[in-house]
LODRENDO-646302 format. One record per residue (C-alpha): chain; residue number from 1; x, y, z. Coordinates in Angstrom, 1 decimal, always signed. Last residue first. Layout:
residues N
kette|nr|px|py|pz
A|NUM|X|Y|Z $
...
***
This chain:
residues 377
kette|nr|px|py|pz
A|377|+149.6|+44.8|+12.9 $
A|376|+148.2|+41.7|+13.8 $
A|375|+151.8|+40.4|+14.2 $
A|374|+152.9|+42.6|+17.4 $
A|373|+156.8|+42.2|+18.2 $
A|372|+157.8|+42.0|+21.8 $
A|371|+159.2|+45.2|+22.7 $
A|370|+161.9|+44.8|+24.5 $
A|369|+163.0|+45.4|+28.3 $
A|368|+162.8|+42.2|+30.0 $
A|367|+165.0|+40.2|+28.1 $
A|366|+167.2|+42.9|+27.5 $
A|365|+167.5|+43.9|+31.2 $
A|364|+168.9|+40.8|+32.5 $
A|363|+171.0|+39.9|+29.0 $
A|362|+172.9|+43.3|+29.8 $
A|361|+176.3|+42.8|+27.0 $
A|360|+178.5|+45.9|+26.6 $
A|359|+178.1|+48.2|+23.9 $
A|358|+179.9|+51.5|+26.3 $
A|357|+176.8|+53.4|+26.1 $
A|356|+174.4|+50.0|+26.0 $
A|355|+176.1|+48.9|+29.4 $
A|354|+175.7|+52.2|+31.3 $
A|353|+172.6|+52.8|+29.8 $
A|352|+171.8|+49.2|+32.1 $
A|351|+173.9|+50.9|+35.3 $
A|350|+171.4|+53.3|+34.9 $
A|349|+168.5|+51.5|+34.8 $
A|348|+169.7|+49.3|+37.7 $
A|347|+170.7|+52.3|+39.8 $
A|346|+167.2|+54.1|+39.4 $
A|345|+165.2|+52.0|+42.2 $
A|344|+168.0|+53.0|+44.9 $
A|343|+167.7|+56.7|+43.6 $
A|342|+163.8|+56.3|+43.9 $
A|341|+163.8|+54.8|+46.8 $
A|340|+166.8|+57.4|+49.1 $
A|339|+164.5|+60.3|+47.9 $
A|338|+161.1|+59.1|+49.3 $
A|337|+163.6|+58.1|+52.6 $
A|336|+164.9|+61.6|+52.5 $
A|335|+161.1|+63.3|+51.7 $
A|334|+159.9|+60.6|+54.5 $
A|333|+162.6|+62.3|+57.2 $
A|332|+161.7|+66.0|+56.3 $
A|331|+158.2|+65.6|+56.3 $
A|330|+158.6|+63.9|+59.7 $
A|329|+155.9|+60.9|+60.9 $
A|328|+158.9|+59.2|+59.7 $
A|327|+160.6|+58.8|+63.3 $
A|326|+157.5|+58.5|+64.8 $
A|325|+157.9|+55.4|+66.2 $
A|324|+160.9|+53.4|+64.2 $
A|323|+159.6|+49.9|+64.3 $
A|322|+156.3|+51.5|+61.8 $
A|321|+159.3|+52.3|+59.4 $
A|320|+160.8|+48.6|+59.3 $
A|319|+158.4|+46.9|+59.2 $
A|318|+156.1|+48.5|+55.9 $
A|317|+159.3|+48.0|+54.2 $
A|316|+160.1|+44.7|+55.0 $
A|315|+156.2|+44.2|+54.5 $
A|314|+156.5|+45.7|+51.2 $
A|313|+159.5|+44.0|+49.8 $
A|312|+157.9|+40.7|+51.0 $
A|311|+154.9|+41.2|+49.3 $
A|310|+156.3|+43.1|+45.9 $
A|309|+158.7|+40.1|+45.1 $
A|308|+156.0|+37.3|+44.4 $
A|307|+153.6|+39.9|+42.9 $
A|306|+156.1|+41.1|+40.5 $
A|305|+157.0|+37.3|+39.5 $
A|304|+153.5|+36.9|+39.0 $
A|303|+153.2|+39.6|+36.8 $
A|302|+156.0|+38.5|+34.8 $
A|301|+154.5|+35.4|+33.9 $
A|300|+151.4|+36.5|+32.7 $
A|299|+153.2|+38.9|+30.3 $
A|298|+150.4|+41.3|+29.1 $
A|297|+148.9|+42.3|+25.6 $
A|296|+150.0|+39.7|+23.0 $
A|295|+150.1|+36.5|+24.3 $
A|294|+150.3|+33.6|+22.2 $
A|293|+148.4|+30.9|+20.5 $
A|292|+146.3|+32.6|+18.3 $
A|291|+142.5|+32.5|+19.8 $
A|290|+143.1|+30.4|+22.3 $
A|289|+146.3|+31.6|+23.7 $
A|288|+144.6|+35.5|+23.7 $
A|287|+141.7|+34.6|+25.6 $
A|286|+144.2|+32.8|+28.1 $
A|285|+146.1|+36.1|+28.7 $
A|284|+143.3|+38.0|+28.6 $
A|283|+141.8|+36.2|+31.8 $
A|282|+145.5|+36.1|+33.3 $
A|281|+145.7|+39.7|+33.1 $
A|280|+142.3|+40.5|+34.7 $
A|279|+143.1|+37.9|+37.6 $
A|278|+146.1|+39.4|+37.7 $
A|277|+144.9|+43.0|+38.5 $
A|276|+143.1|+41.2|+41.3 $
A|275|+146.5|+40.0|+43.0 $
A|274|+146.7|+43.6|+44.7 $
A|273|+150.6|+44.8|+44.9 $
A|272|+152.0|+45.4|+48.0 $
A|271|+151.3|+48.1|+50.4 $
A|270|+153.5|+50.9|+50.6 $
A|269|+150.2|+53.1|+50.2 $
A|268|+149.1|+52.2|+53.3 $
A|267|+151.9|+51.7|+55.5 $
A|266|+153.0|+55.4|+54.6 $
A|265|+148.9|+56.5|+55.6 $
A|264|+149.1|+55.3|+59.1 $
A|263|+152.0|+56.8|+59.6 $
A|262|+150.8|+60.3|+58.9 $
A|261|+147.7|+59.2|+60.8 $
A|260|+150.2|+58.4|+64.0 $
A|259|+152.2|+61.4|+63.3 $
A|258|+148.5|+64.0|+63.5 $
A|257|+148.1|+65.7|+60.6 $
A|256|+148.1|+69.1|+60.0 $
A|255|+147.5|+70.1|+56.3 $
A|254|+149.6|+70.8|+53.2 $
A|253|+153.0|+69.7|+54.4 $
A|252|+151.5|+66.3|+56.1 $
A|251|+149.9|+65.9|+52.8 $
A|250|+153.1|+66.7|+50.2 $
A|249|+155.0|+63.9|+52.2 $
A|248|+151.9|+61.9|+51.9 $
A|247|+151.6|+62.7|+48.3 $
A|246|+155.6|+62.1|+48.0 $
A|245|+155.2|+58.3|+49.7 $
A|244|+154.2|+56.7|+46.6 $
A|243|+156.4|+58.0|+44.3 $
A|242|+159.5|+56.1|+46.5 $
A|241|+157.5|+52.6|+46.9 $
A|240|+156.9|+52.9|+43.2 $
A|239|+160.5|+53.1|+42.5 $
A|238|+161.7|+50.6|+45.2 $
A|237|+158.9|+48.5|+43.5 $
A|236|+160.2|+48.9|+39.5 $
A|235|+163.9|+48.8|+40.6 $
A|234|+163.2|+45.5|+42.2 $
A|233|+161.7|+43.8|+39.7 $
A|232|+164.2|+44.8|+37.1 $
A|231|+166.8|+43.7|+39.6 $
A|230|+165.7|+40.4|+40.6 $
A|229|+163.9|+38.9|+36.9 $
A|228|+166.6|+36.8|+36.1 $
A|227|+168.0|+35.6|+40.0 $
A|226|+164.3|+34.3|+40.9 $
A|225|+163.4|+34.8|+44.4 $
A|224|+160.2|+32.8|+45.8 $
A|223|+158.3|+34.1|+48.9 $
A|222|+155.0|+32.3|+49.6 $
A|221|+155.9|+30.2|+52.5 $
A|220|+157.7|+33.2|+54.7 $
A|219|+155.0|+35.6|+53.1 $
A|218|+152.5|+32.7|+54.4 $
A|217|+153.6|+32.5|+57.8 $
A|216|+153.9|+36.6|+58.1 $
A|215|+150.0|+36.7|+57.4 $
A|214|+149.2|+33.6|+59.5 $
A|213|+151.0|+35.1|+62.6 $
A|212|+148.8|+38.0|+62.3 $
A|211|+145.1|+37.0|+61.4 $
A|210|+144.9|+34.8|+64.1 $
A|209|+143.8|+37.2|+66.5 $
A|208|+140.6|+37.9|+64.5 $
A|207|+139.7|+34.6|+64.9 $
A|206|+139.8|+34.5|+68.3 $
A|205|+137.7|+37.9|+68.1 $
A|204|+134.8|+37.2|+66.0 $
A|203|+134.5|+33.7|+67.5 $
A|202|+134.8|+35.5|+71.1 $
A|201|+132.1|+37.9|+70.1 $
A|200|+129.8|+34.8|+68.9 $
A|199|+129.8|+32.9|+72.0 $
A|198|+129.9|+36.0|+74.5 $
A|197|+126.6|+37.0|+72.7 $
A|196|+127.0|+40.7|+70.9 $
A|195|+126.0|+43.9|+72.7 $
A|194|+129.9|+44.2|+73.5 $
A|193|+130.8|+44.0|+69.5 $
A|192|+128.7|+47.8|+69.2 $
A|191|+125.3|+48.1|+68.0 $
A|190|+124.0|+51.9|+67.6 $
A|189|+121.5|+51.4|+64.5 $
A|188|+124.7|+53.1|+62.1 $
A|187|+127.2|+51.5|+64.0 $
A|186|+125.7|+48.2|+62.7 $
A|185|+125.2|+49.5|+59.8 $
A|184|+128.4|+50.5|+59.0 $
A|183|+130.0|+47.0|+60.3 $
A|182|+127.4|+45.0|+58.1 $
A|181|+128.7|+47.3|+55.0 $
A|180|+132.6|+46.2|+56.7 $
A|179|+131.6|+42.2|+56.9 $
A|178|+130.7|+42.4|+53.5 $
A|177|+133.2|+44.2|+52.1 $
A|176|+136.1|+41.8|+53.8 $
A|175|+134.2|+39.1|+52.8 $
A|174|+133.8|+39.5|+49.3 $
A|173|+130.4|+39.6|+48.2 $
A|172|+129.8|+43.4|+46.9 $
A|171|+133.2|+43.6|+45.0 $
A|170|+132.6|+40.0|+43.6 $
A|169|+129.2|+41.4|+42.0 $
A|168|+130.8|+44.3|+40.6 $
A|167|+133.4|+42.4|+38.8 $
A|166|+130.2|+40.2|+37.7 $
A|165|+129.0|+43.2|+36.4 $
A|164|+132.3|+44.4|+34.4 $
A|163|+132.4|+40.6|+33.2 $
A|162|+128.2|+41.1|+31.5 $
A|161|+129.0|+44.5|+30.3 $
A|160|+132.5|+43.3|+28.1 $
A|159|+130.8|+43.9|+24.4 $
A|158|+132.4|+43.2|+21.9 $
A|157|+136.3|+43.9|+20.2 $
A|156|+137.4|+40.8|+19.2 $
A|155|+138.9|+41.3|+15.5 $
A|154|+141.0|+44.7|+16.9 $
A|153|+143.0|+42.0|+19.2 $
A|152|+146.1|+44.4|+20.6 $
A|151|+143.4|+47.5|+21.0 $
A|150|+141.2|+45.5|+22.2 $
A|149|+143.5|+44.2|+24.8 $
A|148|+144.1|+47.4|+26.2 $
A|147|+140.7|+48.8|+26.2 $
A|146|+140.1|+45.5|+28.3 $
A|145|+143.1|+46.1|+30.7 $
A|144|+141.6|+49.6|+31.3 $
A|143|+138.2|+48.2|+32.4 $
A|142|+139.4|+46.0|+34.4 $
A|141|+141.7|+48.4|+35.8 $
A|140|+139.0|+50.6|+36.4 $
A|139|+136.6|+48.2|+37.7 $
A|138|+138.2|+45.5|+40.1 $
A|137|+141.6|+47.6|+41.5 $
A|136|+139.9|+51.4|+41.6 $
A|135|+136.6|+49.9|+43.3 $
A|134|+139.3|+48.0|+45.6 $
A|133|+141.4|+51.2|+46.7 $
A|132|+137.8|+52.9|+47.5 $
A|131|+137.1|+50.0|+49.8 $
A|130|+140.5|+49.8|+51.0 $
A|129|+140.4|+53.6|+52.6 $
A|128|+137.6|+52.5|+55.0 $
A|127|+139.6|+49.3|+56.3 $
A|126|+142.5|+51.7|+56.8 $
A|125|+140.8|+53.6|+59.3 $
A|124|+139.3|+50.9|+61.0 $
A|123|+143.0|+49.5|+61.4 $
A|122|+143.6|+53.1|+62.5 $
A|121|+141.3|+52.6|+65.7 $
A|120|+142.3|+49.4|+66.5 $
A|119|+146.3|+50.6|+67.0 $
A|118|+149.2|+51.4|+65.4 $
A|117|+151.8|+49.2|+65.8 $
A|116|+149.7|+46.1|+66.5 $
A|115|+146.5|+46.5|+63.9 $
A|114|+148.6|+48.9|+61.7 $
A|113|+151.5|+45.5|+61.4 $
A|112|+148.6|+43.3|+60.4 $
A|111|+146.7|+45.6|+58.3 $
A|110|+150.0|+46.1|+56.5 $
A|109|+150.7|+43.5|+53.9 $
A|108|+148.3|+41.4|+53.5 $
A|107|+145.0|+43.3|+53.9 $
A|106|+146.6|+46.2|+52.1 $
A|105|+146.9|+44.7|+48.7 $
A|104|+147.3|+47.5|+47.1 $
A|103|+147.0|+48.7|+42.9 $
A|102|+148.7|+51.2|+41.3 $
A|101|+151.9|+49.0|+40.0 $
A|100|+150.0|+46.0|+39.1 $
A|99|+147.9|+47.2|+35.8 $
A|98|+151.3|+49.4|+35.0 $
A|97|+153.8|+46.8|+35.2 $
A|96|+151.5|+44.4|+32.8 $
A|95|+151.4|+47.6|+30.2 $
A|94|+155.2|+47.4|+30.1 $
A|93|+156.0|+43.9|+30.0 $
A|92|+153.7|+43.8|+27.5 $
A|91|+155.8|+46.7|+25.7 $
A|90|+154.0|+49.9|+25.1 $
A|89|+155.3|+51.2|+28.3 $
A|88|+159.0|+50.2|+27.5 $
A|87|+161.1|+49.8|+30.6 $
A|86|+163.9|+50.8|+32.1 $
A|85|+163.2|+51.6|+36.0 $
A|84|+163.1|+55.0|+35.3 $
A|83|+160.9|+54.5|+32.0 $
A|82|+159.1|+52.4|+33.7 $
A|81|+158.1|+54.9|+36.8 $
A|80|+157.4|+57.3|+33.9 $
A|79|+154.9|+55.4|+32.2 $
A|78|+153.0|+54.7|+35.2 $
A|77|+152.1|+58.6|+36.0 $
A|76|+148.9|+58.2|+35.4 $
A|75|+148.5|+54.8|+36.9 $
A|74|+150.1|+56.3|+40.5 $
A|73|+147.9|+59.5|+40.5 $
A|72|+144.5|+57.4|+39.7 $
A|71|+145.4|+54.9|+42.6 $
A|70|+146.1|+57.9|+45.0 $
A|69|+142.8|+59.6|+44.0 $
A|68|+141.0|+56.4|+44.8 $
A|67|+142.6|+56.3|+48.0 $
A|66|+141.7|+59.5|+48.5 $
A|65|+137.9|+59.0|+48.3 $
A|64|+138.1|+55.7|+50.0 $
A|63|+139.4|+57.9|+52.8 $
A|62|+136.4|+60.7|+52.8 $
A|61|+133.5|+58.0|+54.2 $
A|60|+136.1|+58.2|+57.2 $
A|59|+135.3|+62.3|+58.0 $
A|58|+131.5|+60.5|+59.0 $
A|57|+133.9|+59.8|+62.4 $
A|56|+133.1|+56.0|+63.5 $
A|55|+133.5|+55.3|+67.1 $
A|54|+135.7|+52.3|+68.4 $
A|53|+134.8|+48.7|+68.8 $
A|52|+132.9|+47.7|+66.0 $
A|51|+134.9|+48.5|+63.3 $
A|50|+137.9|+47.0|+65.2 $
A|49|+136.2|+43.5|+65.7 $
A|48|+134.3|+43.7|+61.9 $
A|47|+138.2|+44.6|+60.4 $
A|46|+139.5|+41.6|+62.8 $
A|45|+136.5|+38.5|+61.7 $
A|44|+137.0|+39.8|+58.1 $
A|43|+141.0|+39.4|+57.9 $
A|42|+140.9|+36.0|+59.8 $
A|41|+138.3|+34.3|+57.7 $
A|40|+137.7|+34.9|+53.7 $
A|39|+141.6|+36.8|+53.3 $
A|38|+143.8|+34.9|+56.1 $
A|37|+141.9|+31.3|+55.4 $
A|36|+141.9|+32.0|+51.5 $
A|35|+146.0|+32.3|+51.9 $
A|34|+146.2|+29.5|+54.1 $
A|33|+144.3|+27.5|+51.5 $
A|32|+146.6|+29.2|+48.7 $
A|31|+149.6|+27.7|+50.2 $
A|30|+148.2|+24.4|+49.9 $
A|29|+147.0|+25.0|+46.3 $
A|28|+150.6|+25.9|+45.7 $
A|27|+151.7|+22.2|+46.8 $
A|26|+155.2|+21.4|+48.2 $
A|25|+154.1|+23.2|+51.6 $
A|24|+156.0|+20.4|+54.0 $
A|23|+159.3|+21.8|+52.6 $
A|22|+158.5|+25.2|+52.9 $
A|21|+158.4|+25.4|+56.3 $
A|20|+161.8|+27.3|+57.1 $
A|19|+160.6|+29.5|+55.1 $
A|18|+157.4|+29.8|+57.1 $
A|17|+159.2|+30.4|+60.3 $
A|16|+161.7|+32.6|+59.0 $
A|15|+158.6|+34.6|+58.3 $
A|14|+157.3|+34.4|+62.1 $
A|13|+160.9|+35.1|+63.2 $
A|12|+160.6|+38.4|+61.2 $
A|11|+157.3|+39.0|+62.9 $
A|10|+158.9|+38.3|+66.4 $
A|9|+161.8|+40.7|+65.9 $
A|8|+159.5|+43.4|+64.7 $
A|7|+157.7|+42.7|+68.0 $
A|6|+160.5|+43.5|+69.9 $
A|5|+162.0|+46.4|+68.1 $
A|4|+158.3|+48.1|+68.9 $
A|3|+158.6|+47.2|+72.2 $
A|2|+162.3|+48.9|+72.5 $
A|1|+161.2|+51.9|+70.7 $
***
């Protein structure tokens, strides 16, 4: 307990770090080079390390599996998380909740803290379960987004074959997929990292090492906090942070699981949200100016508030559960903390019926909350 305490005190000093370094990062497309170093560099080099070094069970080609399921399970049940937190589903604030809400961005948030918490061996693990989380992210939200869109723009309905293959395309050449198919074959022919040249296994793992400390930099760099959009944001992620651990609650009742894979799973699906379902947002988004000079189907701006709270929310989160050992490798403890989320996420809807019951004013929540009017209808 008191290593783990240690090292959670380092990471936080890591973020105050990059707060504190703000002032020299004036440009985004500075922070975004550290952010293309941790994702195209650091994050391959450690997944193809830990890969590599320990032995693959054929049980892991089951985890993409489940995290699929988990992604379905979250988006079906989107409309209820808003209406908890206060929102309208058919609302573009609405619809952009639910196209961020399902999706992880696990190599971010929590393959850091798995790598030194958890271990090599359930970084691999997690690796396995992103691939399945990424299909979900870059095709079915896609493809959901664009039914979505139609539906606001009846006049530009056509065929959306050619994006969905370059969406397919992107999922095979990332990086992080690339280097984890190589990974798989490698194992698959019988080649671990110590049959690699000393030159080229210390590349793989000096980089790997970096991937860490440049993680918590950029959430300290990245992390903005604005006062309007505070409490509906956060009652939407303590919400989804509460849903999300019931399956692994219901899991570790279900079957017998092991506390570090119980573990394990919690960081996983308390990662933050994916930036991919943005890239699907803003592309509408900027269809939608051109053609009439608005949006009508997502809010572009508040999904990049969402993603600027749900990263640091996570990895607080994410922190503070792996510090405690196996303290919420318990059903019972994870149902209390499950609990504790949702009623934490719930307070600011309430406190908003609150205000319409007795007519008082709730500016916050208004702005947020209505439907913005549709003219093609």
């Amino acid at each position: 307990m008191e290593i783990a305490l240690q090292k959670t005190m380092a990471f936080i000093l890591f973020i105050c770090i990059g707060v504190l370094m703000k002032q020299k990062f004036r440009s985004p497309d500075e922070i975004n080079g550290l952010k293309k170093i941790i994702l195209n560099l650091a994050l391959p080099s450690m997944i193809f390390a830990a890969l590599l070094r320990v032995d693959i069970d054929p049980k892991l080609l089951l985890l993409p599996v489940l995290a699929i399921t988990f992604n379905g399970i979250i988006f079906y049940i989107g409309p209820m998380l808003l209406r908890l937190s206060g929102l309208r589903s058919d609302s573009q604030t609405g619809r952009t909740a639910r196209i961020l809400l399902p999706s992880l961005a696990p190599g971010l948030s929590c393959f850091p803290f798995i790598t030194e918490f958890l271990g090599e061996t359930f970084l691999a693990k997690a690796a396995m379960a992103d691939l399945g989380n990424k299909i979900f992210v870059l095709v079915v939200l896609y493809i959901t987004a664009m039914q979505w869109y139609y539906r606001q723009n009846p006049g530009n309905i056509r065929k959306g074959t050619a994006r969905i293959k370059e969406l397919l395309s992107v999922l095979v050449k990332e990086p992080v997929n690339m280097v984890i198919l190589v990974a798989v074959c490698c194992i698959g022919f019988g080649i671990s990292l110590r049959e690699f040249p000393m030159s080229i296994r210390e590349v793989i793992e000096r980089t790997g090492t970096m991937m860490t400390p440049l993680v918590l930099l950029f959430i300290g760099l990245a992390i903005k906090i604005r006062k309007a959009q505070f409490r509906i944001i956060l009652s939407l992620l303590f919400i989804r942070a509460g849903v999300s651990l019931l399956p692994v609650v219901l899991g570790c009742m279900l079957f017998r699981v092991s506390p570090e894979d119980v573990l394990l799973a919690v960081a996983f699906v308390l990662s933050s949200c994916s930036f991919w379902p943005f890239v699907h947002i803003s592309g509408i988004s900027q269809a939608e100016i051109r053609d009439s000079g608005r949006e009508k189907t997502f809010d572009s701006d508040f999904a990049l508030a969402i993603l600027a709270f749900s990263l640091p929310i996570s990895t607080l989160l994410i922190l503070g559960i792996l510090s405690c050992g196996p303290f919420f490798s318990s059903p019972v403890h994870l149902t209390g903390l499950a609990v504790f989320l949702l009623i934490t996420g719930w307070i600011p809807s309430l406190f908003r019926h609150i205000m319409f019951r007795f007519k008082l004013p709730s500016p916050v929540f208004q702005k947020f909350t209505a439907h913005k009017p549709n003219n093609n209808k």
